[in-house]
N, C-alpha and C positions, 0 to 999 in steps of 0.2 A: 873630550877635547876636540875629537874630528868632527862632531854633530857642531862643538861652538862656530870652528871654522868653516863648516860649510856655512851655514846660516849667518855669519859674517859677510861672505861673499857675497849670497843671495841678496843681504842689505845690501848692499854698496851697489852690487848690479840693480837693484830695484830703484835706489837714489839715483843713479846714472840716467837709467830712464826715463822717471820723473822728471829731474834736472832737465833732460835733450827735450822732452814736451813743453815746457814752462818755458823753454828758452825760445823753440820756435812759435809757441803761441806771441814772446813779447816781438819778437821780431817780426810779426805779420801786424800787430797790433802798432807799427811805427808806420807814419806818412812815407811813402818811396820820396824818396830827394831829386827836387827841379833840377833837371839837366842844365846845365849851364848854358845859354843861347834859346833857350824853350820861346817860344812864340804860342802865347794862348790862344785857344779861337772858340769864339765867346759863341753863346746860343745863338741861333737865328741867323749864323754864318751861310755863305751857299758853298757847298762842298763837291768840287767839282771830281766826277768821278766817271768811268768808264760803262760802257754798255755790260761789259762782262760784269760789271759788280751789280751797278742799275738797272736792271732790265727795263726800265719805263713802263709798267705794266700800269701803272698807279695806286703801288703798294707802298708803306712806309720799306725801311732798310733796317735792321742790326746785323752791323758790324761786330763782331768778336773776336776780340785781339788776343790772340793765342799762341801759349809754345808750349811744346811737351816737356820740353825738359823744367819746369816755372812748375812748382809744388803747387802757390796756387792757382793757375791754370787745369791744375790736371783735379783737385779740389772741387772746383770749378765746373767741370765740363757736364756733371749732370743735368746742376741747375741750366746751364746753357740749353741742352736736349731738352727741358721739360718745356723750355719755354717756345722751343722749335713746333712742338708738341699739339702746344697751348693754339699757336697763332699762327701756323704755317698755310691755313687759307687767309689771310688778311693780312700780312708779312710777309717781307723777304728777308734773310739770314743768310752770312756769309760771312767765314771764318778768315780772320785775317794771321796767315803767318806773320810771328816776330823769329827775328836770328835763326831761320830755319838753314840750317849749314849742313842738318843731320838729315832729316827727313824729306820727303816729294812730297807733295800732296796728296797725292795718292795714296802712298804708305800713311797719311795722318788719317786722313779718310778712314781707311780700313782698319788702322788700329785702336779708332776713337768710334766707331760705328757711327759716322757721320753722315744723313744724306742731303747735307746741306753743297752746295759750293766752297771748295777751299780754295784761296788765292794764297799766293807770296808775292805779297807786293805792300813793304814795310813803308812805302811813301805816302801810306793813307794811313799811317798811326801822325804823321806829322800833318799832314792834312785835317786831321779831325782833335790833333793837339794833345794826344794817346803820351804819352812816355814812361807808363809800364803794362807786366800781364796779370790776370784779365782783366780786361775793361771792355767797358762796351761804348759804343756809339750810336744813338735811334738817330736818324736820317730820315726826314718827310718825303713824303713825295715829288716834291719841288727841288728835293736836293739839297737842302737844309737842313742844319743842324739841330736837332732839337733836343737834345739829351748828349750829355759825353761823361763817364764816370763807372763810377763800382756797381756791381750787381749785388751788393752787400752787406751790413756791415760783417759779416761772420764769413772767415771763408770755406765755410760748409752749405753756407747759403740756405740757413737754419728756419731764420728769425724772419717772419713772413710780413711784420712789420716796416722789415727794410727791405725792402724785393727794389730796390731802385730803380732795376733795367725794366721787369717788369712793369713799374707803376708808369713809370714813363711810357712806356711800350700804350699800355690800357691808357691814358692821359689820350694820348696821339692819335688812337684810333677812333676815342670817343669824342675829336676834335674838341678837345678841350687846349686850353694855352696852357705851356709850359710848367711845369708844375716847378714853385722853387723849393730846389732840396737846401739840407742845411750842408755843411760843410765836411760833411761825413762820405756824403753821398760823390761828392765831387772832386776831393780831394784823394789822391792815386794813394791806395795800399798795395802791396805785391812785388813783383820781382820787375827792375828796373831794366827797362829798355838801354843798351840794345842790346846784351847779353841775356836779360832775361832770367837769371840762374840763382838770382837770392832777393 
């Protein structure tokens, strides 16, 4: 009788489990919900922004809207580094805090082994028409918009298929015109701005 009961437990604990994965798989698999007030800002926008972010060097930008406490953000953050990896002589990259109440930059920096630029400065998610994490935004050299969306569709950043941020990224650099994604690519999955948290 104590072996059925353990091994009762052990089910239900194993369904539990199960359960809490399937559940956050479907909740990541749902579109984040348009803020009420959202103002879109369509490709080919000029996106005015600061020296500290644009260095004018005449390098494209990704922007990477991030928070640590955003499951997937923190999912996220490798694909992010690889691509840092990838293109950090032909690019510029620069992590954008969302709802950062908890952390410096500095403490993100060193806890994400970042050696990119981190800013907190949440008025360039509305600038580039961001309203959740992560997302990415590629930025021409001109200061234009050229990409704004998922790095994804998986948030393991699996399926090499969808690499969005990156194909955009290679598109850009190979002066190619805007590559059109389909609605997957651009449509916000993730933890909704401005908490960030689900």
């Amino acid at each position: 009788m104590k072996k059925v009961l353990v091994f009762g437990w052990l089910g239900v604990i194993l369904i539990g489990i199960a359960c809490l994965f399937w559940y956050n798989d479907y909740v990541y698999s749902l579109p984040t919900p348009v803020p009420a007030g959202y103002v879109k800002v369509k490709t080919g926008q000029h996106i005015k922004l600061s020296k500290a972010v644009m260095p004018g060097n005449g390098k494209p930008l990704l922007l990477h809207f991030f928070n640590p406490d955003c499951p997937c953000s923190r999912f996220n953050i490798k694909h992010f580094k690889s691509l840092v990896t990838a293109y950090c002589d032909r690019a510029n990259f620069v992590v954008v805090l969302m709802n950062n109440s908890k952390y410096t930059t500095t403490e993100v920096k060193e806890k994400f082994d970042l050696n990119v630029p981190v800013v907190d400065d949440a008025s360039l998610a509305t600038a580039c028409g961001v309203y959740s994490t992560p997302q990415a935004a590629v930025i021409d050299a001109r200061g234009n918009l050229y990409y704004r969306g998922n790095y994804n569709t998986t948030r393991y950043c699996t399926n090499t298929k969808t690499e969005f941020a990156r194909i955009a990224l290679t598109s850009l650099l190979n002066n190619q015109n805007p590559v059109r994604f389909d609605r997957l690519a651009v449509t916000a999955y993730g933890c909704s701005l401005p908490k960030c948290t689900r």
